[in-house]
Backbone bond lengths (Angstrom), bond angles and torsions (degrees), N, CA, C in turn:
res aa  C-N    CA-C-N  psi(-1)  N-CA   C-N-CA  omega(-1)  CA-C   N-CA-C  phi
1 X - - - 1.474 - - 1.531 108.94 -
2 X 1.639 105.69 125.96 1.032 111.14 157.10 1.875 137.99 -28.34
3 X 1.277 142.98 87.31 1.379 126.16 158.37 1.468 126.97 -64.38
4 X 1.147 108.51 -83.95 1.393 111.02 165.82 1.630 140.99 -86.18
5 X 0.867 118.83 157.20 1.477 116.55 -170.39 1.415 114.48 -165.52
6 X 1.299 139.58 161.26 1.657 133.33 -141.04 2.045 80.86 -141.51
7 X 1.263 95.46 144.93 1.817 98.75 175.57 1.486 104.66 -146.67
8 X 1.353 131.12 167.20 1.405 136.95 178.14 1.615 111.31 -142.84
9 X 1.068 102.83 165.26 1.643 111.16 -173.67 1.576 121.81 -170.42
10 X 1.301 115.38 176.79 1.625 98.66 162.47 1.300 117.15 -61.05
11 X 1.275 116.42 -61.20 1.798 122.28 175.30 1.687 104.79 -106.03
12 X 1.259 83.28 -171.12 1.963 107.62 -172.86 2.089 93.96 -67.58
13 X 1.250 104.86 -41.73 1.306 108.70 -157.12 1.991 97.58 -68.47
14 X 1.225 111.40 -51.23 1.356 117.27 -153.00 2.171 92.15 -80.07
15 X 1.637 116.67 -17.31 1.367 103.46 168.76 1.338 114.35 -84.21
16 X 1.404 131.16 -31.69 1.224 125.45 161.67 1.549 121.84 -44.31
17 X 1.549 113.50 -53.01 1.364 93.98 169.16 1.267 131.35 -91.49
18 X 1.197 111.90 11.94 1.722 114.40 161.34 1.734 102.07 -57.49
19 X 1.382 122.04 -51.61 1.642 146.98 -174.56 1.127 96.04 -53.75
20 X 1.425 126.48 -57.78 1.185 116.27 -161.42 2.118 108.94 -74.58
21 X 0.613 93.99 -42.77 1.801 117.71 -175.39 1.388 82.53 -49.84
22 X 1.410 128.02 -70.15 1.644 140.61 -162.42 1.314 96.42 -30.79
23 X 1.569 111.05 -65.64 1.383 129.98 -154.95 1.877 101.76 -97.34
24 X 0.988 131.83 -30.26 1.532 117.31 178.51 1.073 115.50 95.77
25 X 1.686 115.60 20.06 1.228 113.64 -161.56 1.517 108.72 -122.13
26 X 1.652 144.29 143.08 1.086 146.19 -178.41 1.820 104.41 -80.65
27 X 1.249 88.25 161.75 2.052 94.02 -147.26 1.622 94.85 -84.41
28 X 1.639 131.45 0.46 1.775 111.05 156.52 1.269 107.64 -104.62
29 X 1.617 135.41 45.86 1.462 145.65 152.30 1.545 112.09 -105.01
30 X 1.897 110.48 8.81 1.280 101.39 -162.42 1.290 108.55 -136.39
31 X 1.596 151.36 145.95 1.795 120.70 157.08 1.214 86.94 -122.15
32 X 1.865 87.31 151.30 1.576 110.48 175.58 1.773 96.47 -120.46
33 X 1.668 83.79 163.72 1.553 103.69 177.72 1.260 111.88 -144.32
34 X 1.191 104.53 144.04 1.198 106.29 -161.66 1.697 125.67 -96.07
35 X 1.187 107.29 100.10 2.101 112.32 -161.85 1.414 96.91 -69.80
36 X 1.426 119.18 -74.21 1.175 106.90 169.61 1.537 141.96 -141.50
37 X 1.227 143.99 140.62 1.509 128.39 -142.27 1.412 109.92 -72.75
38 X 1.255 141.53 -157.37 1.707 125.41 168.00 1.757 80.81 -127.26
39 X 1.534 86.07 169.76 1.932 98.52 -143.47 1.558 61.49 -141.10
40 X 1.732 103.90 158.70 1.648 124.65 152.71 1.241 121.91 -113.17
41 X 1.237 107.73 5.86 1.268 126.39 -165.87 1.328 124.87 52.66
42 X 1.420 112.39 -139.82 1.728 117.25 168.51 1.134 108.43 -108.52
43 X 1.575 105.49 115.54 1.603 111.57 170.60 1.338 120.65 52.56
44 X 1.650 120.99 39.49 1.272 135.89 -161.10 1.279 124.02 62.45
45 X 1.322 127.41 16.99 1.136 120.29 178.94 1.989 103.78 -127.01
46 X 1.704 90.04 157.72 1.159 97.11 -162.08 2.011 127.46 64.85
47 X 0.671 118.14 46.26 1.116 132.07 -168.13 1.694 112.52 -102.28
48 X 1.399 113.15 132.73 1.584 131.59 -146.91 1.514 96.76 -131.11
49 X 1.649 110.91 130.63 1.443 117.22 170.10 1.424 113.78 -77.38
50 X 1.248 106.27 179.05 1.467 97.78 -173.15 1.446 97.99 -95.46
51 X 1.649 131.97 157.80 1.192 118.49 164.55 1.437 118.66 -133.43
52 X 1.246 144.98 138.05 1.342 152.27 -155.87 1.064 114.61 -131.05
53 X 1.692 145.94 177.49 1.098 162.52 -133.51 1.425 112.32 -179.02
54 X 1.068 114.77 66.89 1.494 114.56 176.13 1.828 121.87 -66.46
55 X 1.464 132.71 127.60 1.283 113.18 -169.34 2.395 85.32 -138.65
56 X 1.399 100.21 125.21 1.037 114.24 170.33 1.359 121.24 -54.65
57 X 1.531 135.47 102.38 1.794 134.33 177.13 1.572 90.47 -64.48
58 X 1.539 90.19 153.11 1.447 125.44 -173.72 1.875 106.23 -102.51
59 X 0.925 164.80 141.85 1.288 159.00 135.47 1.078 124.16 -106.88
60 X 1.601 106.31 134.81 1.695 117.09 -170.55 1.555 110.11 72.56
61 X 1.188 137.41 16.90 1.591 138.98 152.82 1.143 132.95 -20.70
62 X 1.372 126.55 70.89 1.572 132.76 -179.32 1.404 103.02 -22.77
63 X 1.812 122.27 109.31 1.641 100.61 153.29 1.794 116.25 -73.27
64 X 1.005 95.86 145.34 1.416 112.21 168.42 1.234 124.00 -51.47
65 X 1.588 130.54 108.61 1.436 105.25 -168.90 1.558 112.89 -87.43
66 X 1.306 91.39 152.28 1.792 128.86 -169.02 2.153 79.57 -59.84
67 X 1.634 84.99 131.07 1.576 119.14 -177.44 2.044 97.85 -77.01
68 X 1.293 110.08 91.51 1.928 87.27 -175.50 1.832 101.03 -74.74
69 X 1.143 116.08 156.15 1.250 129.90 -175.60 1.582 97.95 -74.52
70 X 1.123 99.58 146.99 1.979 114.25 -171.40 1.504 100.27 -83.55
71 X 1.201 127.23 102.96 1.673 114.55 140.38 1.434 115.61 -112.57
72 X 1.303 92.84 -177.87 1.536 128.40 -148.23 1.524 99.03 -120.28
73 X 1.629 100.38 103.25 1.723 104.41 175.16 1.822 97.24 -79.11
74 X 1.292 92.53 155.97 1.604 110.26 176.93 1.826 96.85 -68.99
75 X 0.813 119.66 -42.36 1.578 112.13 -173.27 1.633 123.49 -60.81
76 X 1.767 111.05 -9.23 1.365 122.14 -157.46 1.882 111.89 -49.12
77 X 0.804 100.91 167.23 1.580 121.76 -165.32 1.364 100.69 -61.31
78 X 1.236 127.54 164.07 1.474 118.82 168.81 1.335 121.33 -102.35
79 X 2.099 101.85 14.03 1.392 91.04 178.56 1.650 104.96 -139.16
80 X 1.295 102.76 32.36 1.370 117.82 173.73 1.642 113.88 -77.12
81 X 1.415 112.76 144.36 1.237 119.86 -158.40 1.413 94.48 -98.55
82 X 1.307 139.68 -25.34 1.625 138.59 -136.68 2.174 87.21 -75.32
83 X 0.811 111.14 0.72 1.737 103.13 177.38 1.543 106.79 -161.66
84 X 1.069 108.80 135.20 1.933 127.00 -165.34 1.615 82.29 -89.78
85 X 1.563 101.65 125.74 1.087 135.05 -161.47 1.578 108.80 -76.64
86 X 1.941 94.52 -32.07 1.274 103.32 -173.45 1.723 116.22 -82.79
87 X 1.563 113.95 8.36 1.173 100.23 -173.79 1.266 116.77 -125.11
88 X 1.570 111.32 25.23 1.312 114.45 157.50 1.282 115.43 -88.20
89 X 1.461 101.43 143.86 1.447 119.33 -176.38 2.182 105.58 -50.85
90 X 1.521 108.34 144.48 1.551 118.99 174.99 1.876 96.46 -47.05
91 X 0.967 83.66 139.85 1.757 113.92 174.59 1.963 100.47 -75.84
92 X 1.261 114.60 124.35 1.451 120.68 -172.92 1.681 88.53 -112.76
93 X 1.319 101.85 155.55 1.344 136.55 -170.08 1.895 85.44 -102.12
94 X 1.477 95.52 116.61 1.449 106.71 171.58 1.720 109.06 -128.62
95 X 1.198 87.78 148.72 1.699 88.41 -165.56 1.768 101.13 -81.04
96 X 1.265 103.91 156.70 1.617 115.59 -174.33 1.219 94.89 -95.05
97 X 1.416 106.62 152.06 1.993 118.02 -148.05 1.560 73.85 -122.45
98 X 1.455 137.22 -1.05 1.672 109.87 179.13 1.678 94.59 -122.90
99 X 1.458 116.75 8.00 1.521 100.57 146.47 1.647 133.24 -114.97
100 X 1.484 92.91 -0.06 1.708 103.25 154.83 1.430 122.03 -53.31
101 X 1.585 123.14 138.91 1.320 116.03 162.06 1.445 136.49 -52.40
102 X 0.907 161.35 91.69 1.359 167.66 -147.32 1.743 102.82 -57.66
103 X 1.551 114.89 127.63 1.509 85.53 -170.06 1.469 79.78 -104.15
104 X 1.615 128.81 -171.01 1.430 119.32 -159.73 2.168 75.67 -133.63
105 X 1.097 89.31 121.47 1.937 88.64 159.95 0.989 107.86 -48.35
106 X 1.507 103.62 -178.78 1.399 104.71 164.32 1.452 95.31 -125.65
107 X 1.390 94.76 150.30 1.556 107.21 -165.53 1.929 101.73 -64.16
108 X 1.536 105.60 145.96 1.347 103.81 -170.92 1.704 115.49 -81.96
109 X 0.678 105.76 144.80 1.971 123.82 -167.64 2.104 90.20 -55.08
110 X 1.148 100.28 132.99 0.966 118.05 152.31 1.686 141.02 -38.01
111 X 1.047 116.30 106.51 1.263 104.11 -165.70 1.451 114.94 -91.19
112 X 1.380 105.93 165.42 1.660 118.01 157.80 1.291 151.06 -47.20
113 X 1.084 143.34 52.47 1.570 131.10 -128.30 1.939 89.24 -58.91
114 X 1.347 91.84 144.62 1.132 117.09 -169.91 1.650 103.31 -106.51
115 X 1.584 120.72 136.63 1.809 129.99 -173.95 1.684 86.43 -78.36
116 X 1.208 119.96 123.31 1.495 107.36 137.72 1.293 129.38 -45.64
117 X 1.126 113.42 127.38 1.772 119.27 169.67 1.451 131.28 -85.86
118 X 1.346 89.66 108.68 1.243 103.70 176.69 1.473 133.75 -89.71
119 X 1.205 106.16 133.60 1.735 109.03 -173.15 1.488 111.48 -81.83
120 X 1.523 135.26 146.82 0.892 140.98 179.14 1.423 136.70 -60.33
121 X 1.299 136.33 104.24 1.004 103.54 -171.09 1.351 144.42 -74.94
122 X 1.034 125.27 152.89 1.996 127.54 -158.64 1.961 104.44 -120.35
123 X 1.058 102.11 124.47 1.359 97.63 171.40 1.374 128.40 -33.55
124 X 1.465 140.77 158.89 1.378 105.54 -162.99 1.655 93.97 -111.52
125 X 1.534 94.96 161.25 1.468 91.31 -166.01 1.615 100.87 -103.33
126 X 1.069 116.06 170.13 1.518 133.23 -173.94 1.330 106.15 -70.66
127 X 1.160 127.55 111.97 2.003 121.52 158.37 1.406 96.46 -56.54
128 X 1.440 106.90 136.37 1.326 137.18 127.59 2.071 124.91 23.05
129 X 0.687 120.01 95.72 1.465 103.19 -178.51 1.513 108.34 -55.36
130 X 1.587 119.68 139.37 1.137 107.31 177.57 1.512 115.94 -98.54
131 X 1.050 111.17 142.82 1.944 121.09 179.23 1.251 121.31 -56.18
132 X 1.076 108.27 117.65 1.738 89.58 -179.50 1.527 118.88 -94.77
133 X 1.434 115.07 132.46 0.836 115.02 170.57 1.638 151.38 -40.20
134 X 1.303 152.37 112.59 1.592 154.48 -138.91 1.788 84.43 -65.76
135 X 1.071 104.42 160.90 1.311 112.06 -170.20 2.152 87.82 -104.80
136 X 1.409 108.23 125.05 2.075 81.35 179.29 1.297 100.85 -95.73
137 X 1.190 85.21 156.55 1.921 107.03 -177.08 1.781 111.75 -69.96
138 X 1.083 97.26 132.34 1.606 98.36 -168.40 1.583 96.27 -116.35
139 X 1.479 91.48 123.98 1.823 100.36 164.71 1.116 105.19 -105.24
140 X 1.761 85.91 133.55 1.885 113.84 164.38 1.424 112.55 -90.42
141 X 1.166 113.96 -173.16 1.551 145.04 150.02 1.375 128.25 -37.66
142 X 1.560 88.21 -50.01 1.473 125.66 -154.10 1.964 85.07 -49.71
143 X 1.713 92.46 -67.90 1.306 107.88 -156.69 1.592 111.07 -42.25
144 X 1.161 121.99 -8.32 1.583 128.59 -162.45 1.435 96.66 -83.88
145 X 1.573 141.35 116.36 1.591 119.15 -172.11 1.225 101.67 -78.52
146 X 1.364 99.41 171.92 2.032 112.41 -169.71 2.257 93.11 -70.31
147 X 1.266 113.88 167.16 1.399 100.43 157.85 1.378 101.49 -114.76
148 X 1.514 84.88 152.24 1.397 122.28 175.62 1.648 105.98 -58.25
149 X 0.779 137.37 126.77 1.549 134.35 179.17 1.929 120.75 -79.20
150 X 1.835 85.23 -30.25 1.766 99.30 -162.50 1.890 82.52 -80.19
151 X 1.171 124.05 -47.48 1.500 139.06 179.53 1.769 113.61 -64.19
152 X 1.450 110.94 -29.59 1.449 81.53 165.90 1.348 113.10 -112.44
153 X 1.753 134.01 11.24 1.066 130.25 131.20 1.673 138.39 -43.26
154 X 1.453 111.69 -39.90 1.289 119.00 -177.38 1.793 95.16 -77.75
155 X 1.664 116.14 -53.21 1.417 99.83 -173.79 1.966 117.55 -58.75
156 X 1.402 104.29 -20.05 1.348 108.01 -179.23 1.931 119.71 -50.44
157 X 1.528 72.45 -38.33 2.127 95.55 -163.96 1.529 107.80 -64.68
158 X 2.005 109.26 -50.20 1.393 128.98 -171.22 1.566 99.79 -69.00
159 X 1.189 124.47 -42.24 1.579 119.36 166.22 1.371 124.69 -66.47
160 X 1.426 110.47 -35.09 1.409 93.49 -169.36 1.762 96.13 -80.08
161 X 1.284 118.00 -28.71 1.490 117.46 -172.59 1.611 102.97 -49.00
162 X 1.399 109.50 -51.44 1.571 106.15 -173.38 1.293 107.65 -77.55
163 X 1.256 137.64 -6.27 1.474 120.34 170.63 1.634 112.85 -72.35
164 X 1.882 114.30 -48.53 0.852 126.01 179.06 1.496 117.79 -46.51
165 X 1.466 122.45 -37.55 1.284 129.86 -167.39 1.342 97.39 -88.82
166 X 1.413 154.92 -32.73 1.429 152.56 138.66 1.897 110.85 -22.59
167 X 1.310 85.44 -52.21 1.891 85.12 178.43 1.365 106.96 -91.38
168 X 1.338 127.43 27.17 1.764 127.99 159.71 1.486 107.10 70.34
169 X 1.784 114.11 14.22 1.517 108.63 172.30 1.380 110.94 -75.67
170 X 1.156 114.68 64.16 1.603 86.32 -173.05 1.375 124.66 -94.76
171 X 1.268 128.06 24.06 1.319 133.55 -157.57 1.905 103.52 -125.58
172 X 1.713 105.58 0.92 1.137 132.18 -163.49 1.939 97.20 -76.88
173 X 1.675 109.05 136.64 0.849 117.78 165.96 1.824 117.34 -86.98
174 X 1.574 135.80 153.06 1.240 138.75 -159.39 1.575 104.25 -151.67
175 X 1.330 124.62 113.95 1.404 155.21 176.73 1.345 134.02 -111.36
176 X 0.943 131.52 79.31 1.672 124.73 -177.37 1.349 110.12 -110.99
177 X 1.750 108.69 164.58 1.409 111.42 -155.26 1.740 80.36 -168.16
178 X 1.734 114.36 138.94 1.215 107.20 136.38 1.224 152.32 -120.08
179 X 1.828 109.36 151.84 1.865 89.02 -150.21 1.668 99.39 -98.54
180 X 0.927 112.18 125.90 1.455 119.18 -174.02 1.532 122.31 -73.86
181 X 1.590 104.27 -23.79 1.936 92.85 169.02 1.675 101.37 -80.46
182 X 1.500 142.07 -9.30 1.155 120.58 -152.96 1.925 72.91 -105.85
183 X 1.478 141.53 -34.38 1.186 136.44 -126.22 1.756 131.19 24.41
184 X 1.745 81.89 69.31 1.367 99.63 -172.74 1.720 114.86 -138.78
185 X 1.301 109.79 158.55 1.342 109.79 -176.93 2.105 116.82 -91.21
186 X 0.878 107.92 96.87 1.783 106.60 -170.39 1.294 116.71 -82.73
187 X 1.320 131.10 104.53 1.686 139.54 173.98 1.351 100.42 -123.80
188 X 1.509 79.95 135.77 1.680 124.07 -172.40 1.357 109.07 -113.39
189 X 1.538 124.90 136.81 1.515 119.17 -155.60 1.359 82.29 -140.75
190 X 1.780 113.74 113.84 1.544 110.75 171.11 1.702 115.44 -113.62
191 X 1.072 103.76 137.98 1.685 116.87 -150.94 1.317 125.02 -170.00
192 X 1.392 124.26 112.32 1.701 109.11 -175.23 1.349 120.59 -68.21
193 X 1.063 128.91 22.51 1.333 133.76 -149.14 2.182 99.44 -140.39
194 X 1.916 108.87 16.73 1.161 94.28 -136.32 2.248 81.79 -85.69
195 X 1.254 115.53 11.23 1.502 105.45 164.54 1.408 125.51 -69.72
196 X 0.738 110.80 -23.49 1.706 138.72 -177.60 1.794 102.87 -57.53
197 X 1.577 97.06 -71.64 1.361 120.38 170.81 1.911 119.46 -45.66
198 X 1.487 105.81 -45.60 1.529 116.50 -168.70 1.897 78.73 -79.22
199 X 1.293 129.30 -62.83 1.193 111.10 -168.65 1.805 107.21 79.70
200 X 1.564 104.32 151.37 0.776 127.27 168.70 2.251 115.96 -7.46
201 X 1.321 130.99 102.50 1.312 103.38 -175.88 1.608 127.72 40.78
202 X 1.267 105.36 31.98 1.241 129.62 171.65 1.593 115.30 46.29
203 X 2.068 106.53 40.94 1.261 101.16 173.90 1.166 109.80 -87.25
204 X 1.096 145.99 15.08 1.788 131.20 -164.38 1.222 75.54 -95.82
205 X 1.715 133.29 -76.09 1.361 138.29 -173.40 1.585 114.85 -22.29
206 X 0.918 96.65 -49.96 1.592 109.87 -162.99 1.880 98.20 -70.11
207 X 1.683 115.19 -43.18 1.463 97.20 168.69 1.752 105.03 -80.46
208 X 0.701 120.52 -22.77 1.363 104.31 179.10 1.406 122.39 -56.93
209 X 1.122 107.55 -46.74 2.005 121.10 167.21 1.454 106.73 -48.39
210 X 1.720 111.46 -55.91 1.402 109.39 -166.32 1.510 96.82 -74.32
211 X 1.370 148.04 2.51 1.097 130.56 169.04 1.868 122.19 -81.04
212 X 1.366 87.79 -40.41 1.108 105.10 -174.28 1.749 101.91 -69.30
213 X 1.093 125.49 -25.78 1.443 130.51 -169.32 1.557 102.67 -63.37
214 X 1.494 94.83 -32.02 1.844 100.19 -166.54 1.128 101.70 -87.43
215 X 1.960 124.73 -45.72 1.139 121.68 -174.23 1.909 118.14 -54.49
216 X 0.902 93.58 -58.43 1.801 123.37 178.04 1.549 102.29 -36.51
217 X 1.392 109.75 -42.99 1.591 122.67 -155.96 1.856 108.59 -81.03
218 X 1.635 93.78 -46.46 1.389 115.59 155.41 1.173 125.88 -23.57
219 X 1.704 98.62 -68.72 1.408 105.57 -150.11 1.471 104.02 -89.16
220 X 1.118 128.74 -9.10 1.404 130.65 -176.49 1.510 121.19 -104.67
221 X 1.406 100.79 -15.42 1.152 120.28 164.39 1.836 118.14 78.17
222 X 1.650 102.00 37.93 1.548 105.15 -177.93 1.383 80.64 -175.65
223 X 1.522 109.46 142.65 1.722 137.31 -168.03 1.639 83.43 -83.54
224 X 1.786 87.57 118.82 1.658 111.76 161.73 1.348 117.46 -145.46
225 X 1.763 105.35 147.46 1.487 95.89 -168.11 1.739 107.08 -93.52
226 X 0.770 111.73 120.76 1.785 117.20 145.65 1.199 118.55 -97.35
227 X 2.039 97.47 133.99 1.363 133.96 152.91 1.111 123.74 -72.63
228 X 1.589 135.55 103.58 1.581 110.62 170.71 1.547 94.23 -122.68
229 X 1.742 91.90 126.55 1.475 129.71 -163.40 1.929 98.81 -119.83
230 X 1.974 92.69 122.56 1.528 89.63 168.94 1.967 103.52 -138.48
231 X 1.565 120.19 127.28 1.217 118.96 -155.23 1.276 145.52 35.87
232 X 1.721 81.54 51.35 1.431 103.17 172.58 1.535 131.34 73.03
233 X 1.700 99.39 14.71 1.646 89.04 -174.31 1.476 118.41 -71.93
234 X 1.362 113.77 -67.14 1.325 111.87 170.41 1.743 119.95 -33.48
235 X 1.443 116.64 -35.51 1.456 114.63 177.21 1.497 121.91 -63.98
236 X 1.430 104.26 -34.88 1.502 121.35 173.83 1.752 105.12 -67.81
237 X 1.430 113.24 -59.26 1.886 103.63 -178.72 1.314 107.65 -57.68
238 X 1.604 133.73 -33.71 1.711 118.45 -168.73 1.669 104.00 -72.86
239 X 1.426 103.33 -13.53 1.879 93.85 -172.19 1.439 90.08 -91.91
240 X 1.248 143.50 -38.31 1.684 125.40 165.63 1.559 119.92 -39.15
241 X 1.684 98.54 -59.38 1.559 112.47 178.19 1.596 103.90 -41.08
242 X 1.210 110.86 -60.94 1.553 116.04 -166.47 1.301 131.55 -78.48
243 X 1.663 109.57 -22.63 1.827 123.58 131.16 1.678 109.53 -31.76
244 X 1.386 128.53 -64.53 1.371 125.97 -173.22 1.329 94.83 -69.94
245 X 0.919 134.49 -90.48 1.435 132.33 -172.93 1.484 119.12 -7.33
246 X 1.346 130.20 -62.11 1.439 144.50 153.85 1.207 104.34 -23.21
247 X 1.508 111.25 -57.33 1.652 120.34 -168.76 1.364 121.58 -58.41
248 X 2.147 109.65 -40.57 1.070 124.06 -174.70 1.422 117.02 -70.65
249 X 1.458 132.51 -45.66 1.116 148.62 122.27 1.219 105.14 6.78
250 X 1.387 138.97 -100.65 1.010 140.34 179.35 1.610 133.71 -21.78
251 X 1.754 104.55 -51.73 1.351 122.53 179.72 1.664 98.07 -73.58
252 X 0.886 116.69 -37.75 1.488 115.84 -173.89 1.483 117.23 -58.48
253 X 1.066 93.66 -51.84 2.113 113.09 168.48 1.367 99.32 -54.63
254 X 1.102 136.96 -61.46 1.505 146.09 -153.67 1.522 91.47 -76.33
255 X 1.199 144.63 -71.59 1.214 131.43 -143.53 1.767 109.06 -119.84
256 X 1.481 104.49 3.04 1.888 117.13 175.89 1.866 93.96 57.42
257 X 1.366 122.71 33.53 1.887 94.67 163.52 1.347 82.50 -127.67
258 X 1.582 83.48 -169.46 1.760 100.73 -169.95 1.754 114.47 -89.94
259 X 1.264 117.94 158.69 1.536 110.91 -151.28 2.109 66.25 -127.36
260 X 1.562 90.54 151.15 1.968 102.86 -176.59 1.486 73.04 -121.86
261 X 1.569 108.16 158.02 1.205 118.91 170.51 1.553 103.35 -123.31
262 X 1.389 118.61 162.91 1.642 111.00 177.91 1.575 108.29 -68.91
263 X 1.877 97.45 153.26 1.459 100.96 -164.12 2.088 104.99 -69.22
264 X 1.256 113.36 149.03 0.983 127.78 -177.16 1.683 149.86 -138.21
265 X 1.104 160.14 115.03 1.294 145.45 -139.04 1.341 95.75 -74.63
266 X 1.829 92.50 157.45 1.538 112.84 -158.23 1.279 104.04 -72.01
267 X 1.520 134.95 -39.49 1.318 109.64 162.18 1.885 139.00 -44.79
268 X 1.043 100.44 -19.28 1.660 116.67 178.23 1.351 129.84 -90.78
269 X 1.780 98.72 -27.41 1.973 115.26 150.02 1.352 113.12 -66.30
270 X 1.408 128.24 -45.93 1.157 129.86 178.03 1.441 108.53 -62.88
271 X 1.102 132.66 -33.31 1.424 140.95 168.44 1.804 109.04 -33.04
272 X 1.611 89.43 -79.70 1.509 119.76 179.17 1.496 99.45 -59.99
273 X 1.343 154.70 -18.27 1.500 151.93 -160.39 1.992 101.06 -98.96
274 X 2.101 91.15 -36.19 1.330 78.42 -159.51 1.700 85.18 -80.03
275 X 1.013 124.51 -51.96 2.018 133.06 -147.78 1.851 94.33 -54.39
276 X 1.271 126.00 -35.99 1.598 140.68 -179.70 1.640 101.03 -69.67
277 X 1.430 129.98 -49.68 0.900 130.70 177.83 1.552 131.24 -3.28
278 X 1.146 101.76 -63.03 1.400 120.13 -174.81 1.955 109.69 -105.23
279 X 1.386 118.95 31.59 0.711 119.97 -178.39 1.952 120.60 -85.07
280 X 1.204 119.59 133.52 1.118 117.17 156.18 1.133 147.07 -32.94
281 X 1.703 111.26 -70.28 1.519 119.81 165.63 1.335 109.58 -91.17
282 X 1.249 129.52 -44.69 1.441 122.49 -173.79 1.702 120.34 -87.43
283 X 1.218 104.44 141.79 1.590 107.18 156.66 1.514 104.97 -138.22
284 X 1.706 104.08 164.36 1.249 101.01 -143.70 1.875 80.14 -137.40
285 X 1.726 105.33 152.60 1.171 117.84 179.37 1.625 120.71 -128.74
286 X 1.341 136.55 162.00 1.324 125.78 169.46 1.825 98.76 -111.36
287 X 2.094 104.66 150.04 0.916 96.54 -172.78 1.499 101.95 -160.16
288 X 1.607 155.20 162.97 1.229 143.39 -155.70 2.217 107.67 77.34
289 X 1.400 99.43 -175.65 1.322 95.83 -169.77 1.972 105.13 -141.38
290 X 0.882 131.05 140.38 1.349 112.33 -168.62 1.153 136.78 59.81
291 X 1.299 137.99 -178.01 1.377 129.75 178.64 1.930 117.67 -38.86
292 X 1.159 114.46 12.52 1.391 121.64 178.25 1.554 110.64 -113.89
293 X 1.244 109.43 2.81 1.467 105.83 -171.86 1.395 117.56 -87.28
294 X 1.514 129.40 141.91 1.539 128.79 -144.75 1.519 91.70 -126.38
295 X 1.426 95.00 -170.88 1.999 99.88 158.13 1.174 82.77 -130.70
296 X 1.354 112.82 157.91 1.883 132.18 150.71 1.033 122.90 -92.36
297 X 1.643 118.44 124.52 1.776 95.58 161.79 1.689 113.87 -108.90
298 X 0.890 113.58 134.37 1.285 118.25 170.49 2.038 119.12 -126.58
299 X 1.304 88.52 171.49 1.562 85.29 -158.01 1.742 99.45 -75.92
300 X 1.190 120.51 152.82 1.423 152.20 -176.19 1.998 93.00 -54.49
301 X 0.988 120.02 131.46 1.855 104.14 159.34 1.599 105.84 -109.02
């Protein structure tokens, strides 16, 4: 029987159940590990499956019992084999200590009482000044400046323009706006050509955003998020996201436990982290590891 075995897929999720299907087995009879994550690379290129390590759990596993080390009671049998009889050393004739005469010491000589010695006393001397320790410099938040909104809109536009013109969009329309409940930068890319752009399950998009997140962040010199949205995709997933969300909310009030939402990319937790934010009854948590990672909502105490 198979234990281990190695599987691939688009993501972590779809090689696990290739593994599981293989073997017939439901996914807490199994642990996976994760070899390597799936990548989209740049702008669809270079792009890496995911790869895993599936290893079959065992249940109810006899431990092996612990070997105890063999000794030898003094009382043993006289016809036990566990030691060759012939290779103990000859038996010596030792004299018996309770039919010897007892000789009597002699009682020990009396001693001297002896002065304790005492050391002199010396004025006392001063310890040491002690050093004081550097005080360490503690970084805040603080130090991070606020962003400019009008400034990381304009750097949003001049970047995304030159990315677009690298990928031969050049006929591409460019819109930015910032939305102030998400504190985020929103570009809109209008273009007949905008499938091209969303790509495959909307990974080209998806590196394109995360590029711009770094570029944008760079250049202004304080971590900001940009959206870059073309026919509405991203606008269409936050109104699903925020359909559940409504929902979770709801169940949470109704029954006081915590509502898991399906696992989701980190732009779309941040979604649900920021709109909950300011919520009354609910606050909301992230939880899982990789493409499995969720938010929670649970009720406010």
């Amino acid at each position: 029987m198979i234990d281990e075995m190695e599987s691939e897929g688009k993501t972590v999720a779809e090689a696990v159940e290739s593994a599981l299907k293989e073997w017939s087995l439901p996914r807490e009879q199994v642990e996976v590990q994760i070899l390597q994550e799936a990548s989209s690379g740049i702008l669809g290129f270079g792009a890496k499956p995911a790869r895993i390590k599936v290893t079959r759990k065992h249940w109810g596993t006899p431990t092996p019992p612990v070997e105890k080390s063999a000794t030898r009671s003094s009382r043993e049998r006289p016809g036990s084999t566990s030691r060759n009889s012939d290779d103990r050393p000859p038996r010596q004739n030792r004299p018996d200590p309770r039919r010897e005469p007892r000789a009597h010491a002699p009682a020990p000589a009396a001693r001297a009482p002896q002065r304790a010695q005492t050391t002199p006393r010396t004025a006392a001397q001063p310890l040491p000044a002690r050093r004081e320790q550097p005080t360490p410099s503690v970084t805040t938040l603080a130090s991070t400046p606020p962003v400019d909104p009008a400034k990381a809109c304009a750097a949003a536009e001049g970047i995304l323009k030159e990315l677009l013109g690298l990928m031969y969009f050049t006929d591409a329309g460019i819109t930015t706006r910032w939305d102030p409940e998400q504190e985020r930068v929103k570009t809109n890319i209008r273009t007949a050509e905008s499938d091209r752009i969303i790509g495959i399950e909307g990974k080209v998009l998806e590196s394109l955003q995360f590029l711009m997140t770094l570029m944008v962040s760079r250049r202004v010199g304080s971590p900001v998020a940009v959206q870059v949205d073309t026919n509405d995709y991203w606008q269409k997933k936050e109104n699903e996201i925020l359909s559940q969300v409504l929902k979770g909310v709801e169940t949470v009030r109704n029954t006081g436990k915590p509502f898991r939402m399906q696992p989701m990319e980190p732009p779309m937790r941040r979604l649900v982290h920021k709109s909950l934010a300011n919520h009354a009854d609910i606050t909301t948590s992230s939880e899982g590891d990789g493409p499995w990672r969720k938010v929670v909502l649970r009720p406010r105490n």
